[in-house]
Backbone as CSV, one residue per row, in Angstrom:
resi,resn,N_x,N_y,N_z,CA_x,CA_y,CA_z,C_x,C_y,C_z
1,UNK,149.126,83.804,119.441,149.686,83.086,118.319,149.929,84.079,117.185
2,UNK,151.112,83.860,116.358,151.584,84.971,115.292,150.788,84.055,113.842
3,UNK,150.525,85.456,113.099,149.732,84.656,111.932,150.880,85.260,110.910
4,UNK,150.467,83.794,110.280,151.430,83.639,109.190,151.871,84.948,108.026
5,UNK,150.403,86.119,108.254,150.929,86.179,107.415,152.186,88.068,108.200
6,UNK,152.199,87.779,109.240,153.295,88.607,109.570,154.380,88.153,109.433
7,UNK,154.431,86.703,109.790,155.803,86.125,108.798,156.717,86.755,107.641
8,UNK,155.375,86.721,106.865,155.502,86.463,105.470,156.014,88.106,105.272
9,UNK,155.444,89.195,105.772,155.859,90.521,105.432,157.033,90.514,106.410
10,UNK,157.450,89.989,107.708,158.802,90.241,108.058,160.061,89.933,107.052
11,UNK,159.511,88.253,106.670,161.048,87.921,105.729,160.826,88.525,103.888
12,UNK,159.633,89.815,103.921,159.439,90.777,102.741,158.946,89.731,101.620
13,UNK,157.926,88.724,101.964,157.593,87.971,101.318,156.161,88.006,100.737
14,UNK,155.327,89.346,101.683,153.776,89.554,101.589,153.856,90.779,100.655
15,UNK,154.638,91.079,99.786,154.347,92.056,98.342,153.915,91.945,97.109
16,UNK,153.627,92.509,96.374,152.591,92.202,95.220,153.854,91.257,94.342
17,UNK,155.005,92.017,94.196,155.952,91.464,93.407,156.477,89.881,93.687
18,UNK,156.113,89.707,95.315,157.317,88.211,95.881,155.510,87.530,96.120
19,UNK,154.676,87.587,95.338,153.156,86.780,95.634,153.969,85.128,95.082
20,UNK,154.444,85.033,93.765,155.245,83.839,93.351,155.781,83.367,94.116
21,UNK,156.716,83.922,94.727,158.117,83.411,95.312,157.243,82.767,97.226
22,UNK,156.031,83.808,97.427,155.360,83.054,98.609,155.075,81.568,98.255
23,UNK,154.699,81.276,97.029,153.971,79.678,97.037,155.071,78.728,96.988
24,UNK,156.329,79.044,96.390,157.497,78.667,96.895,158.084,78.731,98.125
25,UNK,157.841,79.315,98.615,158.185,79.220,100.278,157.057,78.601,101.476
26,UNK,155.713,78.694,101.060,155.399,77.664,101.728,155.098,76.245,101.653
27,UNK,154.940,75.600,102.249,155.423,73.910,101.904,153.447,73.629,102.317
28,UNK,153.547,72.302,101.708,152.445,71.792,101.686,151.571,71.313,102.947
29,UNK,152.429,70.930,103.824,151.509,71.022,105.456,151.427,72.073,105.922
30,UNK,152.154,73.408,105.844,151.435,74.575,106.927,150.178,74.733,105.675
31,UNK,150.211,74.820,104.593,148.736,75.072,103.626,147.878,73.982,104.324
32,UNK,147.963,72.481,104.424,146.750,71.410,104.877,146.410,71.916,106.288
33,UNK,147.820,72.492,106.952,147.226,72.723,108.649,146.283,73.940,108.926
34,UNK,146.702,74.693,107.784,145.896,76.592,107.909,144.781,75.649,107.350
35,UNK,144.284,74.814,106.614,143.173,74.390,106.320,142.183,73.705,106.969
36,UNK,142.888,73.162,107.281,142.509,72.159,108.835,141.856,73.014,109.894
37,UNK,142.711,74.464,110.583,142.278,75.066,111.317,141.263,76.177,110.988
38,UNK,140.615,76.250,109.292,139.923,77.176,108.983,138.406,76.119,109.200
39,UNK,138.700,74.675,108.413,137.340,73.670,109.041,137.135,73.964,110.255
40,UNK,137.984,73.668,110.909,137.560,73.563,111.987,137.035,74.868,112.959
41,UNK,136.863,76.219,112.503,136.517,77.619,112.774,135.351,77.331,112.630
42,UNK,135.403,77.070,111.145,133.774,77.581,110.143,133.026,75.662,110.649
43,UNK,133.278,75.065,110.840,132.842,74.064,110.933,132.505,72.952,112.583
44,UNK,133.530,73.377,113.767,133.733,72.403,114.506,134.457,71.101,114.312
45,UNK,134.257,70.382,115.394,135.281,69.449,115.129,134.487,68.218,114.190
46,UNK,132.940,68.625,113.622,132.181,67.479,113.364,133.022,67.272,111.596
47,UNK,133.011,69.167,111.086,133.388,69.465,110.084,135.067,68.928,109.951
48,UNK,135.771,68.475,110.679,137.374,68.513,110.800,137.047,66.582,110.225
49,UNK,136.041,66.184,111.198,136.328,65.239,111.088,135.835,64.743,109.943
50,UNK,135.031,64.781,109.031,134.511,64.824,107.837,135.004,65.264,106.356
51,UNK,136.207,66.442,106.912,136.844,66.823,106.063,138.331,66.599,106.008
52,UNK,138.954,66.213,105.262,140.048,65.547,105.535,141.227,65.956,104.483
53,UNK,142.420,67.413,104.516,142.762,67.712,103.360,143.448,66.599,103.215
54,UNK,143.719,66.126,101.769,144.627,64.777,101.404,146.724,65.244,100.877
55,UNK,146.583,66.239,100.509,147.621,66.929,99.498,147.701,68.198,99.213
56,UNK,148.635,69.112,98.921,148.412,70.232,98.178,149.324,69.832,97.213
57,UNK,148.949,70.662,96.123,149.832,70.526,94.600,149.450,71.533,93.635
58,UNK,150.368,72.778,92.688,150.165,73.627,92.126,148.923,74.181,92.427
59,UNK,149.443,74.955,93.963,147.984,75.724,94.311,146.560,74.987,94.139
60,UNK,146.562,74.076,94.250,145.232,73.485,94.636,145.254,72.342,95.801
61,UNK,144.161,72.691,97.050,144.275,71.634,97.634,143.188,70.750,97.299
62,UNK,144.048,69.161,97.524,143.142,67.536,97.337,142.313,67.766,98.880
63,UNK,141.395,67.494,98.522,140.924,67.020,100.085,139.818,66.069,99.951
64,UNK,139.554,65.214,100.842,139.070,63.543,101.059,137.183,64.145,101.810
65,UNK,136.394,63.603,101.349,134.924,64.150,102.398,134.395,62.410,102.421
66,UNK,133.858,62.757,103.543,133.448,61.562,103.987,131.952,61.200,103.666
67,UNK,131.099,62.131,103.349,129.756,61.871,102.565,129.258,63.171,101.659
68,UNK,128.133,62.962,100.877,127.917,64.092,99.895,127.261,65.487,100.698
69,UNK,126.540,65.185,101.659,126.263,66.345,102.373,127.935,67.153,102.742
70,UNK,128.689,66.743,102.732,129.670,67.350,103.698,130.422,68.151,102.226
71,UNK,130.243,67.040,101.021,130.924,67.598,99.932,130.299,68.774,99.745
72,UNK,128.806,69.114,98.953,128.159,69.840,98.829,128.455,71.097,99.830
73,UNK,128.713,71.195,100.964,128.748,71.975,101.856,129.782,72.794,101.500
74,UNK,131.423,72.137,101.650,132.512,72.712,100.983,132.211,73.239,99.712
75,UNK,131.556,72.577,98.715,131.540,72.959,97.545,131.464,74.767,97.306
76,UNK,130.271,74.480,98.143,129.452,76.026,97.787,130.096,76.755,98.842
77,UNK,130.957,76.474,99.783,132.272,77.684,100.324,133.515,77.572,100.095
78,UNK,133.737,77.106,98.909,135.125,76.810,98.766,135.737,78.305,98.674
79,UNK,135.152,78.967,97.784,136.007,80.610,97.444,135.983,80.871,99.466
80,UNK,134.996,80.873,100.169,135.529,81.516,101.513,137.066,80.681,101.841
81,UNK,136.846,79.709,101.456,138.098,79.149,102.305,139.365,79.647,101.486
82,UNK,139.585,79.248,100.204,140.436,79.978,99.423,140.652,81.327,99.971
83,UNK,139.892,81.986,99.859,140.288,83.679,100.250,140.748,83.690,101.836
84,UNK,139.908,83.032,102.630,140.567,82.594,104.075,142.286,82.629,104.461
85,UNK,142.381,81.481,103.063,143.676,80.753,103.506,144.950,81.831,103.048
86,UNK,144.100,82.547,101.159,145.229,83.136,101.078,145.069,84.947,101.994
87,UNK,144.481,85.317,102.894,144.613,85.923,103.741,145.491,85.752,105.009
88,UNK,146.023,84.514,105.122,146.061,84.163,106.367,147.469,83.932,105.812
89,UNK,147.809,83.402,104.468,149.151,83.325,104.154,149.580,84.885,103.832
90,UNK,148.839,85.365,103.369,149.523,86.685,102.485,149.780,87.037,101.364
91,UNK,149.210,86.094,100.542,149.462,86.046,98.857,148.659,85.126,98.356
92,UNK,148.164,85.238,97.134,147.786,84.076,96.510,148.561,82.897,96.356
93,UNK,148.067,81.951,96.810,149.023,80.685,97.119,147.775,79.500,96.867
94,UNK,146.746,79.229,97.471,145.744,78.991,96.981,144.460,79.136,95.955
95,UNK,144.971,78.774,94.873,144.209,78.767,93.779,142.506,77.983,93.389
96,UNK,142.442,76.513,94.519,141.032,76.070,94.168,141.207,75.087,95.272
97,UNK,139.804,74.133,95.341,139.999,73.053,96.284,139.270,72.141,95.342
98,UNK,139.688,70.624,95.042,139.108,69.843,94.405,138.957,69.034,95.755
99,UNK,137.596,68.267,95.347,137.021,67.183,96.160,137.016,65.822,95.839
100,UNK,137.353,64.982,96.920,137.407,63.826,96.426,136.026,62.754,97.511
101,UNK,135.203,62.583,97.119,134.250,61.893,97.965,134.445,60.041,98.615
């Protein structure tokens, strides 16, 4: 499988200068799906199912938890996942994750 973020340096989109122009070019489900598939790394499928992204919007993703243990959990790895995601895109594109319980 090709990761996104060779994409992103083929169409010259993974440079310090085009970091903007990346969050404009990616759309809000490949961000919920790279998210989806980072739960489900760091987590299993118990974590997928518990965690539920809802939205992305100005670099932050919404996401839905199904009890406070599960919130708490994300809470205190949110920067891994952030740095995860914008590794995996190639730019800062992900800015925070708010929780919604």
């Amino acid at each position: 499988m090709k990761n996104i973020g060779d994409y992103l340096t083929k169409k010259k989109i993974n440079t310090p200068s085009a970091h903007k122009k990346a969050s404009a070019d990616i759309d809000g489900e490949t961000v919920m799906h790279l998210f989806s598939r980072a739960v489900r790394a760091e987590y299993g499928r118990q974590g997928e199912k518990n965690i539920t992204p809802q939205f992305y919007k100005n670099g932050v993703i919404f996401v839905k938890i199904h009890n406070s243990i599960w919130a708490q959990e994300l809470w205190m790895h949110r920067g891994f996942f952030v740095d995860t995601l914008n590794d995996k895109i190639g730019g800062t594109v992900v800015k925070n994750i708010k929780i919604a319980t």
